[in-house]
C-alpha positions, 0 to 999 in steps of 0.5 A: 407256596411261592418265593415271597411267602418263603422269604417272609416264613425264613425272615420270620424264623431269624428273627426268632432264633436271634435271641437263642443265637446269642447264647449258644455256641460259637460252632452253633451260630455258624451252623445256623448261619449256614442253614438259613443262607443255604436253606434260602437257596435250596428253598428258591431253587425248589419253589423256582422249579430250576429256573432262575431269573436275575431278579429272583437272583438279586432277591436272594442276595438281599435276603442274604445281605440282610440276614448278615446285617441282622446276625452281626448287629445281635453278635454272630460273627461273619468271620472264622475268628474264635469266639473270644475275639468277638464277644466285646462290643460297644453294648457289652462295653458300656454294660460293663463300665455302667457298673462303675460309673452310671449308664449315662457316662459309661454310654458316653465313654464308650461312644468316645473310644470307638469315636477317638480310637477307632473313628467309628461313629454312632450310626457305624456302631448301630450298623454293627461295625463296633465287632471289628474292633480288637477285643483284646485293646477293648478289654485292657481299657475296660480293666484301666476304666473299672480302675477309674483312670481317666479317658482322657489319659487311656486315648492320650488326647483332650480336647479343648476350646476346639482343638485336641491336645495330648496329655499324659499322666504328668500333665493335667487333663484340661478343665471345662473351667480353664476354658471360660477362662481363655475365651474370657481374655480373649474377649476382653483383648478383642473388646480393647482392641476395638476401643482402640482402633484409632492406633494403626496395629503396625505401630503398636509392638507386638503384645507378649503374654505369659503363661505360668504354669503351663502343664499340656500348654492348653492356654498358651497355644490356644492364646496364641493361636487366636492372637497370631501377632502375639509372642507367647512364653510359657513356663513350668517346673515339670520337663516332662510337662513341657516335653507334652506341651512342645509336642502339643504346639508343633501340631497344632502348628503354633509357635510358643516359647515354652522355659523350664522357670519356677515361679516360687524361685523368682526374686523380688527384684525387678525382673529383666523382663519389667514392664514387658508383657501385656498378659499375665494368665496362670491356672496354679496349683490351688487346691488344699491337701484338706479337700482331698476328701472330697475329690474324685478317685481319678483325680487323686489317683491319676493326675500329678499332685504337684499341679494340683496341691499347694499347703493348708496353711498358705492356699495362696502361695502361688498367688502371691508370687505371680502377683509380686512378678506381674506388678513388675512385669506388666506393661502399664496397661497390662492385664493378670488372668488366674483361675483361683480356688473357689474358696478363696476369691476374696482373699485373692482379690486382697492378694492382687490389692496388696501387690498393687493392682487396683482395677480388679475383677471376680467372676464366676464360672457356668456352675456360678463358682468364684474362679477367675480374677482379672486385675490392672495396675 
């Protein structure tokens, strides 16, 4: 028999055992482990009569490097670790929280922690690198998964027209939605800005935009980041919102004014900041405490309620104050940009009329849902 016959026999025989392996005993696979490496070696040393050349050197070490590949992909550890160090992997993982949330978002979920945590691509998972990560941080975002908190809140970062954000449970998470709302007036101010061009940009002030509402500040650094000759203020009742939102700023690298202001609090008096600002934009608060039922369990559970909910007998209360402010706030050619409640696009257009917008705008969102009206005086 000679050395290549007795590479494929022992090839042959891992591949074999590899599924028993998996089950047995921590103390078995290591005695298994060293049996076959071992064994290699006497078997080389047997059929090679004591003479080794460099190749067949070299042989044995491939043959060895590939029986570790093999052994930890199929979970047989190459450390002296105890076995509850390394029975949670990316297959273990998204196994576990299929049960909860489908094999298709679980295998995402999974894929997004070993990416985001532990910076582990797919192809280092199929290599088997996922069994260096610390079991014991596995299973307490596994337990906080199975209780339906979002992923968003257990990694601490979202991502958002490109960039990543930090959130936490007293900011909301950035929707899909809020996005198709900020490329939308991002695209109507370069389209306006090119009709306009016979204007030399050094005469022209430079344009101020408000965010109501800014929770992580999501709007607000995106806007300004893509409008770097803008001034950016943005509000919100929450410290603890604006304290993610600054933070969120500095490291994006983008100057915004953010203010502890209230909406709800502002009088109908002509503002000190009249006819200043040539964008309005808000995501408020608009869900009704009747939808409640048909909301997810992450989100009823996790997110703050004061971002989400307003009353069943006023849905447009929000609406309504930042109309009465931005008819006098804006400049004369000034733009409002909100994301409404899908239920409601009529009666917020009727809202806007009634303030005395006249140029106004529905549009749908990508799931071709009443979500965003554009108004002009």
């Amino acid at each position: 028999m000679n050395f290549f016959l007795i590479r494929i026999t022992h090839f042959v025989a891992v591949v074999a055992v590899l599924q028993f392996s998996r089950s047995c005993s921590y103390t078995l696979k290591i005695i298994l482990y060293l049996y076959i490496n071992i064994g290699l070696i006497i078997d080389f040393r047997i059929t090679c009569f004591g003479t080794a050349t460099l190749q067949q050197l070299q042989h044995i070490q491939e043959e060895i490097s590939l029986f570790s590949l093999l052994f930890v992909r199929f979970g047989v550890p190459l450390s002296s670790a105890k076995q509850s160090d390394w029975n949670m992997n990316y297959k273990t993982l998204w196994h576990r929280l299929a049960k909860v949330y489908g094999e298709g978002e679980a295998q995402a979920i999974a894929r997004l922690i070993y990416e985001q945590r532990y910076g582990l691509t797919l192809s280092d998972i199929l290599m088997g690198r996922d069994s260096t990560v610390p079991a014991d941080e596995l299973e307490q975002m596994a337990r906080r998964l199975e209780q339906q908190e979002p992923i968003q809140y257990i990694l601490g970062q979202a991502e958002f027209c490109g960039r990543i954000f930090a959130v936490s449970e007293h900011v909301l998470i950035p929707r899909r939605e809020t996005e198709e709302l900020c490329q939308r007036i991002i695209s109507n101010i370069r389209q306006e800005t090119t009709a306009d061009c016979s204007e030399s940009s050094t005469d022209k002030p430079h344009p101020q935009i408000l965010d109501i509402g800014t929770g992580s500040g999501c709007i607000a650094i995106t806007l300004a980041a893509n409008m770097p000759h803008s001034i950016v203020t943005a509000w919100d009742i929450s410290e603890d919102a604006l304290v993610i939102a600054r933070k969120n700023a500095e490291y994006l690298g983008v100057d915004v004014n953010f203010e502890n202001v209230n909406i709800l609090q502002i009088p109908n008096s002509p503002p000190q900041t009249a006819n200043n600002y040539s964008l309005i934009v808000s995501n408020p608060p608009y869900i009704c405490y009747k939808e409640r039922a048909d909301m997810e369990k992450n989100v009823l559970d996790y997110e703050p309620p004061t971002a989400l909910f307003v009353p069943d007998d006023d849905p447009l209360l929000f609406y309504k104050a930042i109309a009465r402010f931005a008819c006098k706030a804006l400049t004369p050619d000034g733009m409002l940009a909100l994301e409404i409640n899908r239920a409601y696009g009529q009666e917020t257009c009727e809202v806007l009329k009634n303030a005395g917008f006249n140029d106004i705008q529905l549009y749908q969102d990508s799931y071709h849902n009443d979500r965003f009206v554009i108004a002009k005086k």
